[in-house]
C-alpha atoms as one frame of an Amber mdcrd trajectory, in Angstrom:
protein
  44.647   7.815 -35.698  43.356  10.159 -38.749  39.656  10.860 -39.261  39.079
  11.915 -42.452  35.985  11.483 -44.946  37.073  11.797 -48.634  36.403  12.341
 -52.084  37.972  12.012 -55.433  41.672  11.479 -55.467  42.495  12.086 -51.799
  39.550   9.361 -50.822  41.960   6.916 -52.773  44.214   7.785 -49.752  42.435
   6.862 -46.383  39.166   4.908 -46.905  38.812   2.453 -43.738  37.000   2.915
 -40.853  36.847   0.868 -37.642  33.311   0.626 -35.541  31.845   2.100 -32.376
  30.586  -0.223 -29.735  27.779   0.662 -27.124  26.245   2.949 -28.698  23.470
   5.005 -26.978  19.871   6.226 -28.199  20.806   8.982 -30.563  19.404  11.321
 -33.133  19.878  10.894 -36.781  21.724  13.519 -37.451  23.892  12.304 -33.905
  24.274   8.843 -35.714  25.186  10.011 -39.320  27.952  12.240 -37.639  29.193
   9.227 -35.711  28.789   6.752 -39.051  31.101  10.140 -41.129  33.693   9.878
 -38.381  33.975   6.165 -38.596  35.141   6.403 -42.413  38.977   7.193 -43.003
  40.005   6.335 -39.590  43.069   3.884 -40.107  46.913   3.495 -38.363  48.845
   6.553 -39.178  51.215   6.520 -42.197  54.015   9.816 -43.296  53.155   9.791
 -46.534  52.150   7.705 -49.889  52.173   7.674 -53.731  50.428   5.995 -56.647
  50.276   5.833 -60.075  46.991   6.232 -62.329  44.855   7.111 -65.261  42.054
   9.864 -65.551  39.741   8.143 -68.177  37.096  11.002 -70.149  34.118   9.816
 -71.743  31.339  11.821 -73.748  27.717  11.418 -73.801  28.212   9.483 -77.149
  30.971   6.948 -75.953  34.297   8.580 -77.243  37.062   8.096 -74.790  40.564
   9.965 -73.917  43.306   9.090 -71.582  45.326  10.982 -69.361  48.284   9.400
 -66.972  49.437  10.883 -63.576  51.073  10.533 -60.106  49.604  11.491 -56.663
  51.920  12.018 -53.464  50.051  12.486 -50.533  52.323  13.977 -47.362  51.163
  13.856 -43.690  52.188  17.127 -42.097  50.636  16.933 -38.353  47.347  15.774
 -36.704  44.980  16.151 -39.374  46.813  18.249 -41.759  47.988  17.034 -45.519
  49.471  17.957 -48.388  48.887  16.543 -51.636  49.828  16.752 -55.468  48.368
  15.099 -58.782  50.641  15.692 -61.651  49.740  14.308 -65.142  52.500  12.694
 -66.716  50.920  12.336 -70.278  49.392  13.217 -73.093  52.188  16.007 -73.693
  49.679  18.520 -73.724  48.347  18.371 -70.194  52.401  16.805 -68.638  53.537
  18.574 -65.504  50.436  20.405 -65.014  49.712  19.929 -61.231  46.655  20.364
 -59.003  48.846  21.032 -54.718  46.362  20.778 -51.994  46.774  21.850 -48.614
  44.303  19.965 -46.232  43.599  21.470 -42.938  41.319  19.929 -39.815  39.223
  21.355 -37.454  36.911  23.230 -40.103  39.607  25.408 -41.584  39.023  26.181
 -45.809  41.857  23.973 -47.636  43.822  25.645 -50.110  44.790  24.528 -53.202
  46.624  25.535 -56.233  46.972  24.363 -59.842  50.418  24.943 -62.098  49.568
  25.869 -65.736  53.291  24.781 -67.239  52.040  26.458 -70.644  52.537  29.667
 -69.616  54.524  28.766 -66.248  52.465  29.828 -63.567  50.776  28.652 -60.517
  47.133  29.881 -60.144  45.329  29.527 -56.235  42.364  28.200 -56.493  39.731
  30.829 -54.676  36.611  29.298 -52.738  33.999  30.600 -55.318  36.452  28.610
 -57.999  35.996  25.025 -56.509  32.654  24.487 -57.921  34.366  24.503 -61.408
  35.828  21.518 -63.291  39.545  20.040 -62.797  41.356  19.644 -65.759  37.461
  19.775 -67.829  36.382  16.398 -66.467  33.163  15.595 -64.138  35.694  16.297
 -60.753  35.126  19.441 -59.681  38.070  21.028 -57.793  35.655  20.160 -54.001
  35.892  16.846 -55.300  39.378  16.815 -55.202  39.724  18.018 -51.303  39.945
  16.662 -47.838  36.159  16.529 -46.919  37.101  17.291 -43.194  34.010  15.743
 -41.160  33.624  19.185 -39.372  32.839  20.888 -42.390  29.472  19.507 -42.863
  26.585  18.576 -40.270  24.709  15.006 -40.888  21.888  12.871 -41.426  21.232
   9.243 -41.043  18.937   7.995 -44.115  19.211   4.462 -43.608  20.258   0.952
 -44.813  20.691  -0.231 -47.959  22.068  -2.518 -50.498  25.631  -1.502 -51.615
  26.611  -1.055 -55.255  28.810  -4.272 -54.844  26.862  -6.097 -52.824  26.230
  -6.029 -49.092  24.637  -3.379 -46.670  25.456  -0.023 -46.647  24.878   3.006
 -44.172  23.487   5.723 -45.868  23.967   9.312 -44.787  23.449  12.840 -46.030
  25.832  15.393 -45.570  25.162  19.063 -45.651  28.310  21.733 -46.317  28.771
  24.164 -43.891  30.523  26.972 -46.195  30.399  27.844 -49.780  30.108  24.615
 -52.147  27.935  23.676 -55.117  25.842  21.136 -53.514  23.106  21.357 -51.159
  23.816  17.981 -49.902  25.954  14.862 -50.797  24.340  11.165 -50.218  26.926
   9.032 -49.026  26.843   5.178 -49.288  29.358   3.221 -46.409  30.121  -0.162
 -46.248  28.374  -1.129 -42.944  31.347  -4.011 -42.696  34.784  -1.625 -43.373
  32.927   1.510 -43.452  34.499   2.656 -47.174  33.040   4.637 -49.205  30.967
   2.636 -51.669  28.774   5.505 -53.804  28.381   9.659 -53.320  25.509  11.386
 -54.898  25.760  14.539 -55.396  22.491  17.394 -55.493  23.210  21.189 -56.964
  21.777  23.902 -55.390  18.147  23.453 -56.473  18.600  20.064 -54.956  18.310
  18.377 -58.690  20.740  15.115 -58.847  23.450  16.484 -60.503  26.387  13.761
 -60.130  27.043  10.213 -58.423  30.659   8.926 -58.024  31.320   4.990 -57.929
  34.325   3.614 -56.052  35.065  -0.138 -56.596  37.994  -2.423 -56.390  39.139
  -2.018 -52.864  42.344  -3.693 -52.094  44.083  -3.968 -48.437  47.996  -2.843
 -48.624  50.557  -3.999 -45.460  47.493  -5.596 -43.946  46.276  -2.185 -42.866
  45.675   0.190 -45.506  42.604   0.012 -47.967  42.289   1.894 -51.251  39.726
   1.758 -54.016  41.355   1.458 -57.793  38.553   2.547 -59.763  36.583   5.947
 -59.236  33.609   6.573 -62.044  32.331  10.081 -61.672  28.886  10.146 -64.540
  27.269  13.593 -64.471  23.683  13.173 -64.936  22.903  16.792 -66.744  25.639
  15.996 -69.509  25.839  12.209 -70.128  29.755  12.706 -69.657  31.739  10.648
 -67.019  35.323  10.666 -65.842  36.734   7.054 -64.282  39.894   7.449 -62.066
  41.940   4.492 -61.570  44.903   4.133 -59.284  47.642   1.298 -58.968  51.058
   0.296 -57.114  50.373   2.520 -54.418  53.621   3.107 -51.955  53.993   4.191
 -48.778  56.211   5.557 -46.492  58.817   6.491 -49.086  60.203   9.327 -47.744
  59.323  12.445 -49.649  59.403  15.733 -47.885  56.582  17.802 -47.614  58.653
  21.064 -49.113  58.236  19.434 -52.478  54.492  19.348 -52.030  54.488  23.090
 -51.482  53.820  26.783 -53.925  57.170  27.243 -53.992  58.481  23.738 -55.518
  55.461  24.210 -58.188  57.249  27.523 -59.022  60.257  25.829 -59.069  59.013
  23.309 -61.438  58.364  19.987 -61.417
């Protein structure tokens, strides 16, 4: 079983969560911990892909389109390695963001490939804060949030952006990020991830991400197929949406590695 809590692209990956029984009197931040592990726990797959379209809006309604692929490769117990490569308009094709997720606390690392001038760039920790590709996903958006990376803190109940009840917790990173905290909204039902807000440094509402559209693949797997990111401060917003996901194809996790972005893709 995988526990993961996610964002962005990689949250289009492992969403469902299954519930604890018998649960004893326990702290907030005990119960927001236990309500973070209970999202992204789901039956073990070796890897996935899917199709989609990065959607960039301005303050004033204007609109561009990018299209991509995502492979996602598991590697060992809690450990990934994944790869969004846009496919079109031809001046963003083949370039590539490679992330290497890693459990137990451990920094992920991540790379992006720059095919303009041929070169793959590693992301540093300091970088993350800064915008993928210039839409409202910054490059921690675009990571494994590993559950031990962050301690926790139940808010409450509420409704759900789509309807129904939602657990509500804040989560507060452990190492170097951009936000003081994230407010996380979790389908009390399925535990997925329903709505993130997300708080700068001076704890001013910077960001909230949307996930609708959930679907159920091989009676098992869930994934959202629409992610709206609106940042607050600009007016601007960035909607990824994701179709004919795949699993279990086969691909090998050396061609989700530095190298085979050196290599070309």
């Amino acid at each position: 079983m995988h526990r993961r809590f996610l964002t962005a692209f990689i949250a289009a990956f492992t969403v469902l969560g299954l519930g604890l029984g018998g649960a004893m009197a326990e702290t907030s931040q005990e119960k927001g911990r236990r309500i973070a592990e209970m999202v992204g726990v789901e039956p073990g797959f070796r890897d996935q892909a899917v199709t989609g379209e990065m959607i960039l809006t301005t303050q004033g309604g204007q609109s561009s389109t990018r299209r991509f692929e995502a492979r996602s490769v598991e590697t060992g117990p809690e450990e990934a390695r994944s790869i969004l490569v846009f496919q079109w308009p031809g001046d963003i094709r083949d370039t590539a963001l490679l992330t290497h997720s890693h459990g137990g606390g451990r920094d992920d690392d991540q790379w992006l490939f720059l095919p303009a001038v041929s070169k793959v760039r590693r992301i540093s920790s300091s970088g993350r804060s800064g915008s993928f590709v210039g839409s409202e996903f910054a490059y921690e958006d675009m990571v494994d949030q590993d559950v031990e990376k962050y301690t926790y803190n139940f808010v409450g109940t509420g409704p759900c952006p789509g309807g129904g009840t939602c657990n509500i917790v804040d989560r507060f990173p452990g190492g170097r990020s951009a936000y003081s905290y994230q407010r996380v909204w979790i389908d009390s039902r399925r535990n997925l991830i329903q709505k993130v807000e997300y708080y700068d440094r001076r704890k001013a509402h910077l960001k909230t991400m949307i996930a609708t559209g959930y679907r159920q693949y091989q009676g098992r797997y869930w994934r959202a197929q629409k992610m709206t990111m609106t940042n607050h401060l600009t007016g601007k917003g960035t909607t990824l949406t994701w179709e004919g996901f795949r699993f279990n194809q086969g691909l090998n996790p050396n061609d989700l590695s530095v190298n085979a972005l050196r290599r070309g893709l």
